[in-house]
PDB file of N, CA, C and O in Angstrom:
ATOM      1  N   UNK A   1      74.671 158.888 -89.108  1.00  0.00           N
ATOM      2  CA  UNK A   1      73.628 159.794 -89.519  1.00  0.00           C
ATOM      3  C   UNK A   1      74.066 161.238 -89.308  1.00  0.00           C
ATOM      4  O   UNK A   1      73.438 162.021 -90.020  1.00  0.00           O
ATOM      5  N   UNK A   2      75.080 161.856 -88.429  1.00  0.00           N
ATOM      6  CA  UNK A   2      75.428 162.844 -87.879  1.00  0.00           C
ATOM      7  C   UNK A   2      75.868 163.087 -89.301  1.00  0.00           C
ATOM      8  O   UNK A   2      75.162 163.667 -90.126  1.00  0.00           O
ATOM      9  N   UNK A   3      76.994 162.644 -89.526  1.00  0.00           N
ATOM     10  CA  UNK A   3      78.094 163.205 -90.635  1.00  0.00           C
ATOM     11  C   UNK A   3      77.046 162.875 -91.596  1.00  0.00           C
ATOM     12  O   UNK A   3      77.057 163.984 -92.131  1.00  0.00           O
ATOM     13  N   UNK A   4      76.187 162.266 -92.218  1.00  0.00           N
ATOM     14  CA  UNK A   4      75.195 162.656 -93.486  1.00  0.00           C
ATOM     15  C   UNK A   4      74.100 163.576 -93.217  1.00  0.00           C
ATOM     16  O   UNK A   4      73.293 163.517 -94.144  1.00  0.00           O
ATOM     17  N   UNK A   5      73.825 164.229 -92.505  1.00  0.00           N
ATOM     18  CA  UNK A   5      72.632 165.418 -92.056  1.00  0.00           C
ATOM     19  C   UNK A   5      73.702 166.700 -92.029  1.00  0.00           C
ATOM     20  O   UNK A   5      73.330 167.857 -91.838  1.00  0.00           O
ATOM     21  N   UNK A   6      74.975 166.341 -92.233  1.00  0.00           N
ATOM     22  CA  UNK A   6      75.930 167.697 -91.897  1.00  0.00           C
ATOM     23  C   UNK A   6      75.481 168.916 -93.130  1.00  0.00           C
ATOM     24  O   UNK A   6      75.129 168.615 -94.271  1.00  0.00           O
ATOM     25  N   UNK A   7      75.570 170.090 -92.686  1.00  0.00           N
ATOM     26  CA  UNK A   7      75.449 171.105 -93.768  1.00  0.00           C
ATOM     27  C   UNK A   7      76.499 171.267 -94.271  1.00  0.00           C
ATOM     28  O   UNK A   7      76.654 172.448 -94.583  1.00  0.00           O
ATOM     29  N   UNK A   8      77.396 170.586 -94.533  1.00  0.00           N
ATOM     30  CA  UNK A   8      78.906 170.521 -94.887  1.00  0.00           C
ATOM     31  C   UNK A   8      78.354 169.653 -96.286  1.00  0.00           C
ATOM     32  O   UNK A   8      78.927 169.928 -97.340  1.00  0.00           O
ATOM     33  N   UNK A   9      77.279 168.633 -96.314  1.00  0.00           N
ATOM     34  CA  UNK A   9      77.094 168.105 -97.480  1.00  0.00           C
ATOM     35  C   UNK A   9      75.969 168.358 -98.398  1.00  0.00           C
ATOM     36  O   UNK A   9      75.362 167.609 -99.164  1.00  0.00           O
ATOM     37  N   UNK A  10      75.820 169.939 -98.046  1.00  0.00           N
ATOM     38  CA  UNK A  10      75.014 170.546 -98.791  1.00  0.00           C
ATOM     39  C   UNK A  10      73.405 169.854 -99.420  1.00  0.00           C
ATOM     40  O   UNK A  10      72.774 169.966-100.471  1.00  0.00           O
ATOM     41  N   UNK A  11      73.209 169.097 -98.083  1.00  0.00           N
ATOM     42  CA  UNK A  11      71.907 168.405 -98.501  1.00  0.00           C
ATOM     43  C   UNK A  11      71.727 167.126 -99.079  1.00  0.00           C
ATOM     44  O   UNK A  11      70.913 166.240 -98.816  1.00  0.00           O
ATOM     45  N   UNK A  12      72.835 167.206-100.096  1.00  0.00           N
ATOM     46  CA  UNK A  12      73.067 165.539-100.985  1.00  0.00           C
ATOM     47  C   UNK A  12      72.108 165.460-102.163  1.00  0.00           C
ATOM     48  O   UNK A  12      71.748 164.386-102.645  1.00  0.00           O
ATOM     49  N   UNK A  13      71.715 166.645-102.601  1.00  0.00           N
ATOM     50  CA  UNK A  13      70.843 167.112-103.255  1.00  0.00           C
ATOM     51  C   UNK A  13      71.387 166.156-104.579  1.00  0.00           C
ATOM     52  O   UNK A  13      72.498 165.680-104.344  1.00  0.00           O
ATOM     53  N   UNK A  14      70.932 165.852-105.671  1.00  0.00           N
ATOM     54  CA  UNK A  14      70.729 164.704-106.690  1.00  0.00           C
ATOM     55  C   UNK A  14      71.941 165.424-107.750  1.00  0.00           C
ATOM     56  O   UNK A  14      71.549 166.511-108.176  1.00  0.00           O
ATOM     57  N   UNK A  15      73.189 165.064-108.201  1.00  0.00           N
ATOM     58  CA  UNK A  15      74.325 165.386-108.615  1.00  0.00           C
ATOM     59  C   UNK A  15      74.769 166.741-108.217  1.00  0.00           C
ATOM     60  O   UNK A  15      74.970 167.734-108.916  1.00  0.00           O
ATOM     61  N   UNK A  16      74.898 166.533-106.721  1.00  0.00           N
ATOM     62  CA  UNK A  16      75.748 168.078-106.068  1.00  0.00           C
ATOM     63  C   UNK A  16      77.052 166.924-105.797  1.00  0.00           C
ATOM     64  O   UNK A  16      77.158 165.705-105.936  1.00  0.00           O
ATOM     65  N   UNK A  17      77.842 167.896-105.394  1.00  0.00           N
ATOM     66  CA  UNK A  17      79.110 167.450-104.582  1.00  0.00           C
ATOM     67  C   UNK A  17      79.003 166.699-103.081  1.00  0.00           C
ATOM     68  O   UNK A  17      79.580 165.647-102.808  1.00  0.00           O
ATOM     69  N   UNK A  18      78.128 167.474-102.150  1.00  0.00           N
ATOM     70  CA  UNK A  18      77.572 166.645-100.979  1.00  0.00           C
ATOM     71  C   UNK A  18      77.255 165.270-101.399  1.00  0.00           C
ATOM     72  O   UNK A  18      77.722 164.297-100.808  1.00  0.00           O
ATOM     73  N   UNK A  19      76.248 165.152-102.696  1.00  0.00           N
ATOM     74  CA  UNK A  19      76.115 163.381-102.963  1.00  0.00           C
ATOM     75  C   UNK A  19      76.628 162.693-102.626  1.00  0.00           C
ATOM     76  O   UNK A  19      76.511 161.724-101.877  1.00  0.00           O
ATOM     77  N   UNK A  20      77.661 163.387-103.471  1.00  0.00           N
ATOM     78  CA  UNK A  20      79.122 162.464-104.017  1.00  0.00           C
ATOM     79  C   UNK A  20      79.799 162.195-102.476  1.00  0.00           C
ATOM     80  O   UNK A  20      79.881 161.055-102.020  1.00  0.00           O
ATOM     81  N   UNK A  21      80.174 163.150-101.888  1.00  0.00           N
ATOM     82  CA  UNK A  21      80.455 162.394-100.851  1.00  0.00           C
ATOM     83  C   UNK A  21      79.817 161.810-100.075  1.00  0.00           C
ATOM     84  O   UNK A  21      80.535 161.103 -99.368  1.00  0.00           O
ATOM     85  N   UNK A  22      78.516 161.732 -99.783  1.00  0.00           N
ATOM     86  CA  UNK A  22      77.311 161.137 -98.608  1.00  0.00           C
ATOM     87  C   UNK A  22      78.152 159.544 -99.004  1.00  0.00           C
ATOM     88  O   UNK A  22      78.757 158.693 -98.352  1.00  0.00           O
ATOM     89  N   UNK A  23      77.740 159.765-100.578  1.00  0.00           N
ATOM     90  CA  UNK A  23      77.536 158.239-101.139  1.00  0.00           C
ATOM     91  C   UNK A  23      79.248 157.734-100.703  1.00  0.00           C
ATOM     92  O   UNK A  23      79.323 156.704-100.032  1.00  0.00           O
ATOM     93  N   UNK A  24      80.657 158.487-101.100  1.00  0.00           N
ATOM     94  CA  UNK A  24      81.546 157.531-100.419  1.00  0.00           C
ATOM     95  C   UNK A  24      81.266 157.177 -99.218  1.00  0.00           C
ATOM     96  O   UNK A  24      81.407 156.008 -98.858  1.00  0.00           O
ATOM     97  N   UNK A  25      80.979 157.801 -98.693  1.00  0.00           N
ATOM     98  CA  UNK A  25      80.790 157.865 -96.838  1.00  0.00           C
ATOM     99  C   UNK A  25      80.248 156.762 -96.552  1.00  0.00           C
ATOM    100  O   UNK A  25      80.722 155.940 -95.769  1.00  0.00           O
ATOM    101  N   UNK A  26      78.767 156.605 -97.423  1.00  0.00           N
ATOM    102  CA  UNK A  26      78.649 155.311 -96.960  1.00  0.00           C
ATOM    103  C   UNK A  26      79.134 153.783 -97.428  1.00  0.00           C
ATOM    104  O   UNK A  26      79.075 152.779 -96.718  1.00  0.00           O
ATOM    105  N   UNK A  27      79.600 153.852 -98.726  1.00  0.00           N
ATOM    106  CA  UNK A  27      80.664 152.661 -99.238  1.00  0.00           C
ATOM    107  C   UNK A  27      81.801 152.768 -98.550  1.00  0.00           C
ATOM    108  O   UNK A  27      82.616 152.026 -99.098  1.00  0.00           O
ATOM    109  N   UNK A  28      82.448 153.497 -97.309  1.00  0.00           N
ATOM    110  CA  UNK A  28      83.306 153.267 -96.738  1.00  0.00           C
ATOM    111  C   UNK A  28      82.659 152.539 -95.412  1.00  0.00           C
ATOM    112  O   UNK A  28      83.145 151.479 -95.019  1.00  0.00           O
ATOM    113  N   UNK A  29      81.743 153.037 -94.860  1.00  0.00           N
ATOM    114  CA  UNK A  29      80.984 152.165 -93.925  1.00  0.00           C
ATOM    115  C   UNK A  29      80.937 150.864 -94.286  1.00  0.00           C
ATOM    116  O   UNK A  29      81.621 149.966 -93.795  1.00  0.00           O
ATOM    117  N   UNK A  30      79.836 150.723 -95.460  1.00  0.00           N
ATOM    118  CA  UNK A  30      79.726 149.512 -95.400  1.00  0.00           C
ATOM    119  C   UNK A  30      80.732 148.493 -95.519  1.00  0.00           C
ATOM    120  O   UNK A  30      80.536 147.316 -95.216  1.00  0.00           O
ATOM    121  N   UNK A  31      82.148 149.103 -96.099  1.00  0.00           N
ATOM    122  CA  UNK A  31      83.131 148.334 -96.498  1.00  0.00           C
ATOM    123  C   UNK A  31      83.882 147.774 -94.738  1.00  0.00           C
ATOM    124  O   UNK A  31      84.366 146.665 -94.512  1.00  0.00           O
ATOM    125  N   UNK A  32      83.758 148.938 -93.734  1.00  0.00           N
ATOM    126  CA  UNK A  32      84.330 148.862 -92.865  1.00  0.00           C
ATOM    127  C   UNK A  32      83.499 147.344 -92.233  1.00  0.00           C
ATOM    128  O   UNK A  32      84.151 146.408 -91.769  1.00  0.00           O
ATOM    129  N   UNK A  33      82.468 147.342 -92.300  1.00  0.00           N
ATOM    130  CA  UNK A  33      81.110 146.366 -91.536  1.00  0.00           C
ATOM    131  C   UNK A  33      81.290 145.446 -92.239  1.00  0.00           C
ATOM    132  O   UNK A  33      80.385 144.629 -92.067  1.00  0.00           O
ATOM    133  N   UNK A  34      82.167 145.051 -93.138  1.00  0.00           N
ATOM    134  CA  UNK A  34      82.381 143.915 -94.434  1.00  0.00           C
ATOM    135  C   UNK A  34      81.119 143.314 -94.892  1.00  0.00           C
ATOM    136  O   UNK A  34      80.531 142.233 -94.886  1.00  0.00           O
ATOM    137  N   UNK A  35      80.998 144.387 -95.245  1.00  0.00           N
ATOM    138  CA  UNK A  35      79.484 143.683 -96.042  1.00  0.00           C
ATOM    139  C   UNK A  35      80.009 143.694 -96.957  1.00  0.00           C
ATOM    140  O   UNK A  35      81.075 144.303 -96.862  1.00  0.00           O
ATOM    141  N   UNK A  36      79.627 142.943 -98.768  1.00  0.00           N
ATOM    142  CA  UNK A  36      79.728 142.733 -99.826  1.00  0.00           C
ATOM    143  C   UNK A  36      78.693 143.590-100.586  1.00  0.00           C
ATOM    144  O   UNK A  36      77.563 143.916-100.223  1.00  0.00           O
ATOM    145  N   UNK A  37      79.451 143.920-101.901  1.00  0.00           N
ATOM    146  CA  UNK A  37      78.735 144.596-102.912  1.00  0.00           C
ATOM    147  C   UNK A  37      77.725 143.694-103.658  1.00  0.00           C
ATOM    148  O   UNK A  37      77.941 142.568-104.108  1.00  0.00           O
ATOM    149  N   UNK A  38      76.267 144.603-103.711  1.00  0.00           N
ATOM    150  CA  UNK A  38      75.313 143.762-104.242  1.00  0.00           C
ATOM    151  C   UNK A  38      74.695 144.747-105.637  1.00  0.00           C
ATOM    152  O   UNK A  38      73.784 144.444-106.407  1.00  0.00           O
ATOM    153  N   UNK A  39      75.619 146.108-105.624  1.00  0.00           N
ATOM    154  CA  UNK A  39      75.425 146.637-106.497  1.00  0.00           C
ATOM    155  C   UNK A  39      75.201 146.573-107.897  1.00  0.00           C
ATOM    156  O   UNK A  39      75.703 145.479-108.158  1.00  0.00           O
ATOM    157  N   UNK A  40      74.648 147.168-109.284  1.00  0.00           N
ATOM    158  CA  UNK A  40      75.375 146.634-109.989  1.00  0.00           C
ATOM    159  C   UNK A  40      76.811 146.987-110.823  1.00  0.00           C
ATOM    160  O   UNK A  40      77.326 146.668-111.894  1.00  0.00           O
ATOM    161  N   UNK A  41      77.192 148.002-109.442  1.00  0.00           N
ATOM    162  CA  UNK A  41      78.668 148.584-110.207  1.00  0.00           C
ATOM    163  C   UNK A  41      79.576 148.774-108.287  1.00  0.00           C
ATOM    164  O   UNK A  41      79.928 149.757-107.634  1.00  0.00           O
ATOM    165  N   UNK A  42      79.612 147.667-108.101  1.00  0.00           N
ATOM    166  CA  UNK A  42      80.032 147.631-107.046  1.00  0.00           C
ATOM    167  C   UNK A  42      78.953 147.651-106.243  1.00  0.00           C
ATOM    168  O   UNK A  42      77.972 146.928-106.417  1.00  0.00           O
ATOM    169  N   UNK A  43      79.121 148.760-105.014  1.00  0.00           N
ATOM    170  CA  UNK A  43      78.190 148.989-103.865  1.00  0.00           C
ATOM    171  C   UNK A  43      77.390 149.813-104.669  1.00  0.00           C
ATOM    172  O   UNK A  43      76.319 149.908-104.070  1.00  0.00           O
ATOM    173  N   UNK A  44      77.333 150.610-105.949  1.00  0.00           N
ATOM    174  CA  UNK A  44      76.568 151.290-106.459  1.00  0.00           C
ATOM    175  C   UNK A  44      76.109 151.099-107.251  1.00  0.00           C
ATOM    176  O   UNK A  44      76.676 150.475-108.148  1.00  0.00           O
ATOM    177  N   UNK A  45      74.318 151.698-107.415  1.00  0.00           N
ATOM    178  CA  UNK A  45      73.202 150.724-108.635  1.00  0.00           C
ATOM    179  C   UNK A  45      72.566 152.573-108.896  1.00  0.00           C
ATOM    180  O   UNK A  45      72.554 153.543-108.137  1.00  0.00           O
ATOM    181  N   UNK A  46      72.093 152.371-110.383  1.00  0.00           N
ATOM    182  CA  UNK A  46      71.138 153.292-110.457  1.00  0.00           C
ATOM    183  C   UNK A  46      69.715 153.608-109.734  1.00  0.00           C
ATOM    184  O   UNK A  46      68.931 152.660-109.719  1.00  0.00           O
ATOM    185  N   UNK A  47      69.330 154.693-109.198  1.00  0.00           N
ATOM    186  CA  UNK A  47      68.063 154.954-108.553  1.00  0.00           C
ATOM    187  C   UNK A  47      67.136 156.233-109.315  1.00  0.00           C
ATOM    188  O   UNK A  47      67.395 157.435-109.280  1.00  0.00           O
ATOM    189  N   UNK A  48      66.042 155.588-109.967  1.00  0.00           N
ATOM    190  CA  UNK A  48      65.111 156.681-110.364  1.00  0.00           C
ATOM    191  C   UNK A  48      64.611 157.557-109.160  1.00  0.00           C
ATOM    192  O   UNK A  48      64.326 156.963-108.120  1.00  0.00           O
ATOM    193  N   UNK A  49      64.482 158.903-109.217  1.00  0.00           N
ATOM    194  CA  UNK A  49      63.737 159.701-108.339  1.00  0.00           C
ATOM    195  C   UNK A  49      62.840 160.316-109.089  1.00  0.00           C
ATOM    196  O   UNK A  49      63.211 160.609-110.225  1.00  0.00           O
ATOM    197  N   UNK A  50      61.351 160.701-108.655  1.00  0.00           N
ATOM    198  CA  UNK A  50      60.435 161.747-109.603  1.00  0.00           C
ATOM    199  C   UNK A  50      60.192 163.028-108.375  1.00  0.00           C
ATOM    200  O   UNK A  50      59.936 162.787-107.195  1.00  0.00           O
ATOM    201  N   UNK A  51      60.285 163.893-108.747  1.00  0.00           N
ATOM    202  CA  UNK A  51      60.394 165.051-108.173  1.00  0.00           C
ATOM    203  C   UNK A  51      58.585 165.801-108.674  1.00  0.00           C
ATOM    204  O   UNK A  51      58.092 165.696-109.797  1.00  0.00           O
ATOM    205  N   UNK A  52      58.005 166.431-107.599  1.00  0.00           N
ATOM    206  CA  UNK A  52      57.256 167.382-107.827  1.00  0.00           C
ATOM    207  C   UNK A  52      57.313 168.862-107.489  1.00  0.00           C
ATOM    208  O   UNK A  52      58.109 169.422-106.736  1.00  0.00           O
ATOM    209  N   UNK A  53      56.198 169.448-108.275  1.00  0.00           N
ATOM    210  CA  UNK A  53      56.387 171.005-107.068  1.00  0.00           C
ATOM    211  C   UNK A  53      55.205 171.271-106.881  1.00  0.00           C
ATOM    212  O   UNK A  53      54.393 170.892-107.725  1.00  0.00           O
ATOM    213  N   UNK A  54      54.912 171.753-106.114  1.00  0.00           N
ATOM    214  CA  UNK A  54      53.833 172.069-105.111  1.00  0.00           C
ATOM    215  C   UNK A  54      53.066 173.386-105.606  1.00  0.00           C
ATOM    216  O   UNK A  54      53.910 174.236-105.322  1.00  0.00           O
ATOM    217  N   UNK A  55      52.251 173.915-106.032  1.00  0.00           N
ATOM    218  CA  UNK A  55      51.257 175.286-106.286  1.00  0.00           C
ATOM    219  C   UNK A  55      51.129 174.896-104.870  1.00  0.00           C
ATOM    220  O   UNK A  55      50.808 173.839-104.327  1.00  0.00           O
ATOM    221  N   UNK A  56      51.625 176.562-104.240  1.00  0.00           N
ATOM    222  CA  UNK A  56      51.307 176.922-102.935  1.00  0.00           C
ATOM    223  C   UNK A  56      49.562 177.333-103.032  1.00  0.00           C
ATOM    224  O   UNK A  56      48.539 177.133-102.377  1.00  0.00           O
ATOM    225  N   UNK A  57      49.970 178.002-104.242  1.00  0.00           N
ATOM    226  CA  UNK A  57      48.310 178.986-104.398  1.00  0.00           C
ATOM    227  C   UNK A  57      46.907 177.867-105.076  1.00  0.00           C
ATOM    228  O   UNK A  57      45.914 178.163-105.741  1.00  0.00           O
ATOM    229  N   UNK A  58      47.273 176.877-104.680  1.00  0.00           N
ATOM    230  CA  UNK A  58      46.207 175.677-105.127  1.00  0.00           C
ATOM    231  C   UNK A  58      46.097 174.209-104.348  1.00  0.00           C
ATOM    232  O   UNK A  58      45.471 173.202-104.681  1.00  0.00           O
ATOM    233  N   UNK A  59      47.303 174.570-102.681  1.00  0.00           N
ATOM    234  CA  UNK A  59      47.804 173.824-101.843  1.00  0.00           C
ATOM    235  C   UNK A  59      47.372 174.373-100.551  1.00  0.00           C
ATOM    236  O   UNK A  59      47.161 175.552-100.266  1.00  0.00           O
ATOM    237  N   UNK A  60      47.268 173.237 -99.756  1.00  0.00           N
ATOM    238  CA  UNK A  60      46.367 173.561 -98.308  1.00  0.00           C
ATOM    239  C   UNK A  60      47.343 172.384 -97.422  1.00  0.00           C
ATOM    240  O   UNK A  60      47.519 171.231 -97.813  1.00  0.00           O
ATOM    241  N   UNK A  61      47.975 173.030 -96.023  1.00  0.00           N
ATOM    242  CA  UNK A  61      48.128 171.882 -95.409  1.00  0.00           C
ATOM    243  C   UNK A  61      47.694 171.632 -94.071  1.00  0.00           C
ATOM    244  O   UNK A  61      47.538 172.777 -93.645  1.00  0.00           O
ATOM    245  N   UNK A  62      47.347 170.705 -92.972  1.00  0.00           N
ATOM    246  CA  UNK A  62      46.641 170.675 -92.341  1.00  0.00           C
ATOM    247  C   UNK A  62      46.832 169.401 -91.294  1.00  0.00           C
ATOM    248  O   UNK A  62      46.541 168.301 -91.763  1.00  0.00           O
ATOM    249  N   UNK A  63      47.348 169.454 -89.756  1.00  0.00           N
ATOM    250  CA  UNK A  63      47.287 168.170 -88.758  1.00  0.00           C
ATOM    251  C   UNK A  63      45.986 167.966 -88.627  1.00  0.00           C
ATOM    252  O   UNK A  63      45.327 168.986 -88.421  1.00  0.00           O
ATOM    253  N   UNK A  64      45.209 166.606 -88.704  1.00  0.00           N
ATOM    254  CA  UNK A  64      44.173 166.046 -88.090  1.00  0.00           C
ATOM    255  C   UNK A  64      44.485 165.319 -86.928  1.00  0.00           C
ATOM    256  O   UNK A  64      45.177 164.315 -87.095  1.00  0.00           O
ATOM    257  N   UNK A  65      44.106 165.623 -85.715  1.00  0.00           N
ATOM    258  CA  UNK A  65      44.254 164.694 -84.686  1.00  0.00           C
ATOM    259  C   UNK A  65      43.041 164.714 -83.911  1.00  0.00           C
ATOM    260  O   UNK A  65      42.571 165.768 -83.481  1.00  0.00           O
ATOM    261  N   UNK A  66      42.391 163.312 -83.672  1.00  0.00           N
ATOM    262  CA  UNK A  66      41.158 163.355 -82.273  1.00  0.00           C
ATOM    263  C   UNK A  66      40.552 163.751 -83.377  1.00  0.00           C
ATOM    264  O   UNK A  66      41.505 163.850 -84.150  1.00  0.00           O
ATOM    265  N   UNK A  67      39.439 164.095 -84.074  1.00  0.00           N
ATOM    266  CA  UNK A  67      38.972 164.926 -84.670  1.00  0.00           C
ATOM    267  C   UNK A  67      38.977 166.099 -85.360  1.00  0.00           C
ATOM    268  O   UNK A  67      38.305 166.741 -86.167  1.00  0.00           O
ATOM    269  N   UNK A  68      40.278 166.148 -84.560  1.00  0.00           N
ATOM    270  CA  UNK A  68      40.182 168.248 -84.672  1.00  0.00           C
ATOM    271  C   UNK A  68      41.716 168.525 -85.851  1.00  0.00           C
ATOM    272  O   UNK A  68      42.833 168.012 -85.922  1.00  0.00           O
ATOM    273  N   UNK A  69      40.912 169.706 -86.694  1.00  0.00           N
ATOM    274  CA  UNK A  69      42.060 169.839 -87.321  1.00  0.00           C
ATOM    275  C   UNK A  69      43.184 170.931 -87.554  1.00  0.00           C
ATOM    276  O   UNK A  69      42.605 171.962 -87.212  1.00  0.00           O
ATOM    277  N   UNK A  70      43.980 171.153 -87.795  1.00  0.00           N
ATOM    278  CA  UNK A  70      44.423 172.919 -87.515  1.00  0.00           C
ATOM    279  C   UNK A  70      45.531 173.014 -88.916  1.00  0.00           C
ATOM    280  O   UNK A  70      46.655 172.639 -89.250  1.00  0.00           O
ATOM    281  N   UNK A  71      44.218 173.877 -89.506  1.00  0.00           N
ATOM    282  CA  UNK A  71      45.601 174.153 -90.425  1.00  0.00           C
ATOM    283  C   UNK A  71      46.841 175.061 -90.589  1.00  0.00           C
ATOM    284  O   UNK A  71      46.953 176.063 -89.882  1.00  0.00           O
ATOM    285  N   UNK A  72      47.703 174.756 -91.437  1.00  0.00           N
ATOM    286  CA  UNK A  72      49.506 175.142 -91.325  1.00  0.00           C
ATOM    287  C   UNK A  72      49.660 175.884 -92.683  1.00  0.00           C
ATOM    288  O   UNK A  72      49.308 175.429 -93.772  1.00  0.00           O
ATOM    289  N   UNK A  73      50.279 177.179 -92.442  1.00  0.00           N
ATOM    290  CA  UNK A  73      50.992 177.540 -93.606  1.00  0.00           C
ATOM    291  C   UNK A  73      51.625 176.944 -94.080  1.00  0.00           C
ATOM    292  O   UNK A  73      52.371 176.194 -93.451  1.00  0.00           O
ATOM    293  N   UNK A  74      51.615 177.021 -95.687  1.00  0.00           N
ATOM    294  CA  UNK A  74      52.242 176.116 -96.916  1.00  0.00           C
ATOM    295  C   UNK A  74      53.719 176.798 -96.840  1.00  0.00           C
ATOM    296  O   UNK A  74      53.951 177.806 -96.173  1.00  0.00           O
ATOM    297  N   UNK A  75      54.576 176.178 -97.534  1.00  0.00           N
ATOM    298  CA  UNK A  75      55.976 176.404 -97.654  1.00  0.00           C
ATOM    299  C   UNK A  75      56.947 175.965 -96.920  1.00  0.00           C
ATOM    300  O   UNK A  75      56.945 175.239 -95.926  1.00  0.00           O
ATOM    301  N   UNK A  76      57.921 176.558 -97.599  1.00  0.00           N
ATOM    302  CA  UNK A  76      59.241 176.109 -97.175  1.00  0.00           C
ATOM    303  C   UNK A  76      59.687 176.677 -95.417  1.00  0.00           C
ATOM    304  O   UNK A  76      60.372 175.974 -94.674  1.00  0.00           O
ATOM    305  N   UNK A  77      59.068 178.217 -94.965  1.00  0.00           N
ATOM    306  CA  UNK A  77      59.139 178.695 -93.323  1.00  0.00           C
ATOM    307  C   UNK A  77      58.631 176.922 -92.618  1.00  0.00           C
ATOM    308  O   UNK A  77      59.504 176.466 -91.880  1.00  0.00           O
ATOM    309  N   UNK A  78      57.788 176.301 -92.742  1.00  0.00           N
ATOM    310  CA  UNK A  78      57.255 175.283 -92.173  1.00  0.00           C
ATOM    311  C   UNK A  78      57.676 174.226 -91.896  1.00  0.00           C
ATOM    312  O   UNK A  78      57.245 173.490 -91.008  1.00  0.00           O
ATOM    313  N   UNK A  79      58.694 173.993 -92.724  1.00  0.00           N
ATOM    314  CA  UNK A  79      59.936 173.160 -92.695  1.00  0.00           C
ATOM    315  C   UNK A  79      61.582 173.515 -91.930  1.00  0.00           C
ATOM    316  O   UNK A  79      62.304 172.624 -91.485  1.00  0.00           O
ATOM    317  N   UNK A  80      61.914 174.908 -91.915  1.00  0.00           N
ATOM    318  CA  UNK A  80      62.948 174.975 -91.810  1.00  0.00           C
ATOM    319  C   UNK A  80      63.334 174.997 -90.197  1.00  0.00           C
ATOM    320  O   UNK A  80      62.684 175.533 -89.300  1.00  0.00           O
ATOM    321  N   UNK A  81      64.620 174.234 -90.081  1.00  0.00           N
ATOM    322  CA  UNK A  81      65.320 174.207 -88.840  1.00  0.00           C
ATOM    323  C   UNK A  81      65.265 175.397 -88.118  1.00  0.00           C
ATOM    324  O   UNK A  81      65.253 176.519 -88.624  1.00  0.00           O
ATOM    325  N   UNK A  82      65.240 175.194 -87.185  1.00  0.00           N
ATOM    326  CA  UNK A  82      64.919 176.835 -86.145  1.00  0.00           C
ATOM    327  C   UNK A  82      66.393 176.201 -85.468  1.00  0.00           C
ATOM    328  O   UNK A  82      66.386 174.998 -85.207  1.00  0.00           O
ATOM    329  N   UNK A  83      67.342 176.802 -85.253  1.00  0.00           N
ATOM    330  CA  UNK A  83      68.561 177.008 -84.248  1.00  0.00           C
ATOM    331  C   UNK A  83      68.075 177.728 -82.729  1.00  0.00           C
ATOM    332  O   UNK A  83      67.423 178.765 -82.605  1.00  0.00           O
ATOM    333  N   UNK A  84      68.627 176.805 -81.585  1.00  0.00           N
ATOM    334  CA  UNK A  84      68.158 177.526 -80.010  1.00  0.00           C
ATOM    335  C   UNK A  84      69.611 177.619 -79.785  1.00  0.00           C
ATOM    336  O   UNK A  84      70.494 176.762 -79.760  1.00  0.00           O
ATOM    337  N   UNK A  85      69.615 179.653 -79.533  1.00  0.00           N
ATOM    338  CA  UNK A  85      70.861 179.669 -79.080  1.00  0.00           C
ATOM    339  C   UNK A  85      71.146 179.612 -77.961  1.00  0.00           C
ATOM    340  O   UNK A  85      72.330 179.632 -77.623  1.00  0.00           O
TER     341      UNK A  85
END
């Protein structure tokens, strides 16, 4: 999981270069663990993804816990990795 979360693979974002390698990375794993291909092109099969986007300005987000709720600024700040130096 280390070496596929790396920022070296630029996310693995859907035909980047990071993909491409996540995806050897892990047909070398699995090859190492001798597992067999159940793919239908080897270890590799087609995968649909549907993508949305979000209207911030028509979007609300919000933890409920116990009752109580507190809402969170929308966006991408809300998500991003904070580094402790």
């Amino acid at each position: 999981m280390k070496y596929l979360a790396d920022d070296s693979l630029e996310a693995a974002t859907q035909c980047s270069e990071g993909l491409r390698k996540a995806q050897a990375y892990a047909v070398e794993q699995f090859k190492k663990a001798g597992l067999e291909p159940a793919g239908s092109d080897g270890f590799y099969q087609p995968v649909s993804f549907m993508q949305y986007e979000l209207d911030e300005s028509k979007s609300s987000l919000a933890l409920v816990a116990n009752g109580e709720t507190r809402p969170l600024p929308c966006g991408r700040s809300v998500f991003q990795h904070k580094s402790h130096a």
